[in-house]
N, C-alpha and C positions, 0 to 999 in steps of 0.2 A: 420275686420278680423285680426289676430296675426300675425304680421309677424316671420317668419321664418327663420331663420342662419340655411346657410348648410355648413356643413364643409367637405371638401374631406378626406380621409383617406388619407395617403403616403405611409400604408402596402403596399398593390397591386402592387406599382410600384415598389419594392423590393432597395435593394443597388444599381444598376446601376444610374451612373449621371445621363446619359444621360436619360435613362427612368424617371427618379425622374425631370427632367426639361422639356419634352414631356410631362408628367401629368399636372406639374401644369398648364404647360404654357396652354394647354385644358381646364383644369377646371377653370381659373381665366379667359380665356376669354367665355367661360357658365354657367356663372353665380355663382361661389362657391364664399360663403363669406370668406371662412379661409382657409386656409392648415392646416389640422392638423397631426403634427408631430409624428410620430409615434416611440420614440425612445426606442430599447429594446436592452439591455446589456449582452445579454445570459445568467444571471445569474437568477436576479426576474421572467423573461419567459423563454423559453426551447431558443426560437430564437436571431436574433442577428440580427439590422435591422441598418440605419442612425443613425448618432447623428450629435451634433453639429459642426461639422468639411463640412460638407454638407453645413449649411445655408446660407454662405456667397453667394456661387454660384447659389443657387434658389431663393434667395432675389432678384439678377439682373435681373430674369425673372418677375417677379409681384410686388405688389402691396400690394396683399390683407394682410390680415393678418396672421399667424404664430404662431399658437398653440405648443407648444412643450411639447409631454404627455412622461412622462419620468416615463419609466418600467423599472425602475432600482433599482440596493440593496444600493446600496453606495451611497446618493445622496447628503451628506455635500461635499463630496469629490469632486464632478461635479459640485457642481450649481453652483460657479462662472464662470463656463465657456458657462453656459448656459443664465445667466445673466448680460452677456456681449456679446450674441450670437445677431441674428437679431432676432429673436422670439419676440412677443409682449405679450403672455400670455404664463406661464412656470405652466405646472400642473404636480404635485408629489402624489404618492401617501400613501395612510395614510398605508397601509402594507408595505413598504419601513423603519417604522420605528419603532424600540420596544419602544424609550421612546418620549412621546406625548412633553416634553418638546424640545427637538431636532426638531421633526416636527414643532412647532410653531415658532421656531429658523430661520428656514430656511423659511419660511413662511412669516417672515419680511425680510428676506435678498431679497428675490422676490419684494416684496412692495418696497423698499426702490430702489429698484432698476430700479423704476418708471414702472413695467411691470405690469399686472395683474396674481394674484396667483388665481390657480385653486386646489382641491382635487380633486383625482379621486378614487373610495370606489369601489372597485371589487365587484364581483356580490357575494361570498358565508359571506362576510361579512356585519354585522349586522347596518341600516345604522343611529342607533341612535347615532353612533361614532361622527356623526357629532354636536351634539348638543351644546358643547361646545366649536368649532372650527369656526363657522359661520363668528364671526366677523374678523376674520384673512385671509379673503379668500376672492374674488371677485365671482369666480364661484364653482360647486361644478359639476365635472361630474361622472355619473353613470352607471357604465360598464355593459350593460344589455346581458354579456358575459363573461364567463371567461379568464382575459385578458390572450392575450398572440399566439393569433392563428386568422386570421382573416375566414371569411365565418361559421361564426357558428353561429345556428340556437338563436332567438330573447328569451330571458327567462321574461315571461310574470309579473314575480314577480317583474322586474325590476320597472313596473307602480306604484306597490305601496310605493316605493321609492321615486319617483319624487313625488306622492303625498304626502308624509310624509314630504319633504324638501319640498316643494312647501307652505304648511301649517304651516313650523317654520318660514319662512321669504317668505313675497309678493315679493319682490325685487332683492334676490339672482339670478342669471346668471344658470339654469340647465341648462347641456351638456349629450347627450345623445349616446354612444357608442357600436355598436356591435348587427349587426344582423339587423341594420334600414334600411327597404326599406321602396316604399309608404305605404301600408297597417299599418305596425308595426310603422311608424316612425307618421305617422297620430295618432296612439294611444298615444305617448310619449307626444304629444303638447297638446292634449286634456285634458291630466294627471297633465300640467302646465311645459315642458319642451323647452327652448328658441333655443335651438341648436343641431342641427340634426348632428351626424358625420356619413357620412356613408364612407364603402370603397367595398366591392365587386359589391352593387349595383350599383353604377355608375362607375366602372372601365368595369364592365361587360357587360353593356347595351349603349345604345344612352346615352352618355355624358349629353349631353346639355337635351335632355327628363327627363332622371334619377333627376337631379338638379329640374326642374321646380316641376316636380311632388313631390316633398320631400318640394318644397316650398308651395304646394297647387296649384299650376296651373296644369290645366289638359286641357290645349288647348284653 
């Protein structure tokens, strides 16, 4: 059987430290593979959430690993500060930028900066964007929501996404965000998707249950 990456969300546990160190410290002891960073600048989403000024102090709680998904407009302007932050994987996204040369730019500044570079392709964008991009990237996540608001309902088109990237490359890293619980997050893996992020569902349910079941265990 597949195994399975769950990634927690960090929406749900909003600005507060203290709540943002309560969460993980929960989730990295039941079982989540990653935190994933949920950083939005008020500008690319309507909200305004953590950034990298946060990580030093959650690093000192865990362990695991540290996704930093950056909903941001300006992102030459930040990412040294993100690729110098504790995060291990920095994903930008490709509507953060008008010209595809800049995105590539920063896309080795990530590399080089020995972390792993992720895209992240919003949900009403078209996701053959990626075809050209592959080799520049480690993972590719697919917002199967529009980012920017958590607890919104799962957009079923998102599957044929993962199966489109799943089919350009056996090996690419899919991450899969927005709307995953068991049900829908079971359909994302079967579609060929490695990494489950969810955040209402396991904020909102038994912790430690929410995680098993997104990993396939059900008791």
């Amino acid at each position: 059987m597949k195994k399975v990456v769950v990634a927690a969300s960090s929406l749900p546990a909003g600005r507060n430290m203290s709540s943002q160190i309560e969460y993980l410290t929960r989730v990295s002891q039941y079982g989540a593979d990653i935190y994933h960073l949920d950083v939005m600048d008020g500008k690319f989403v309507k909200s305004k959430t953590l950034d990298y000024t946060y990580f030093e102090q959650l690093r000192e709680k865990s362990t695991i690993l540290f996704d930093a998904h950056l909903m941001v407009n300006d992102v030459e302007k930040v990412i040294e500060k993100y690729t110098k932050s504790d995060a291990n994987i920095i994903t930008i996204h490709y509507e953060s930028f008008s010209n595809i040369d800049s995105l590539i730019s920063v896309l080795k500044r990530i590399k080089n900066s020995k972390k792993m570079a992720g895209l992240a392709i919003d949900m009403p964008t078209d996701i053959s964007v990626i075809d050209s991009l592959l080799k520049y990237i480690d993972m590719v996540l697919i917002l199967c929501v529009k980012a920017g608001k958590g607890g919104q309902a799962f957009d079923k088109d998102a599957l044929k996404k993962i199966k489109y990237v799943r089919t350009l490359s056996p090996d690419i890293l899919i991450e899969v965000d927005g709307g995953i619980n068991e049900t829908t997050g079971a359909q994302c893996v079967r579609a060929g998707a490695d990494i489950l992020v969810s955040g209402s569902y396991i904020y909102n349910n038994d912790t430690y249950e929410a995680i098993q079941k997104l990993k396939g265990k059900n008791g």
